[in-house]
N, C-alpha and C positions, 0 to 999 in steps of 0.2 A: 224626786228629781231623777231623770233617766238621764245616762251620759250616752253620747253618741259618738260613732265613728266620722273622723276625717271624710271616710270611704263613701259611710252613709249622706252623710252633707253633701257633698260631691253630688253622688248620684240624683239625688231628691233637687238640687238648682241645676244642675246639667252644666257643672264647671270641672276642672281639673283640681284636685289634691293640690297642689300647687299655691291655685287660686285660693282655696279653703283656707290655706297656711297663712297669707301674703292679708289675707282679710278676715283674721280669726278675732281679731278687739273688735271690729264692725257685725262680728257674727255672733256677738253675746257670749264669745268664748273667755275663760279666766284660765291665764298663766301661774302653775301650782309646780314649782318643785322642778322648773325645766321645761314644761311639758303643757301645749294648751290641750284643756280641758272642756271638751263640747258638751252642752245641753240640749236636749228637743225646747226647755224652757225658753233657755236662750238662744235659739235659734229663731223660735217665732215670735218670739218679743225684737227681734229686731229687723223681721222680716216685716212682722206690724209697724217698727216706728221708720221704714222705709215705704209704707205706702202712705203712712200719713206725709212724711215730707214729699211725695209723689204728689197727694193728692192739695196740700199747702202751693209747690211751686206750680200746680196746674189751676188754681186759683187766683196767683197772682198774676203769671198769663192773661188768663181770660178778665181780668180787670183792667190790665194795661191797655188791653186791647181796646176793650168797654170805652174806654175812658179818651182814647184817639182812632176813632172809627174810619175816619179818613186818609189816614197815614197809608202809605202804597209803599210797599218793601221797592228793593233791589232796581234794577231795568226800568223799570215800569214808570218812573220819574225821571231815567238821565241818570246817570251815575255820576258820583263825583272823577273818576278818571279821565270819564266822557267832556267833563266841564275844564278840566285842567288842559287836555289836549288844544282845546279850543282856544284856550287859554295863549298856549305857549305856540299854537299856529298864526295868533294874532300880533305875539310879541314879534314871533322869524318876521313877521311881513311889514311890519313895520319897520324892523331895524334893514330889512333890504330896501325898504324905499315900495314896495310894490301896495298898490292902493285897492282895496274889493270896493 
């Protein structure tokens, strides 16, 4: 078991010390006496079980997708804002009396 620096981890994900601190339970690190405690083990065991959960929600993705091929995001159908205005220009015109 090699123990590693703060410093080290830092540099090696290209984050701040800070960061390292703030996400040291996610980073395989164990709290001993005050003081988290970094491993190279636990550092890539949990580097490994963040690309399995990478590569798990990139799977359910492309299932959902699989599964409604048709569905058209955002714009592309009308947005519901778009439907409401419409909505509520029909109500104004109605309640003044004015007839399309």
């Amino acid at each position: 078991m090699q123990v590693i620096t703060v410093q080290t981890i830092a540099k090696q994900l290209n984050k701040s010390t800070s960061w390292v601190y703030k996400n040291a339970a996610n980073l395989g690190a164990a709290f001993i006496g005050g003081s988290w405690i970094f491993t190279q083990e636990g550092l890539e065991n949990a580097i490994q079980r963040g690309q399995e959960m990478a590569r798990e929600h990139n799977a359910s993705r492309n299932e959902i997708h699989e599964n409604f091929p048709d569905q058209k995001r955002g714009n592309e159908l009308g947005s519901n804002k778009e439907k409401r205005t419409q909505s509520k220009d029909q109500i104004r015109n109605e309640l003044l009396g004015i007839v399309c």
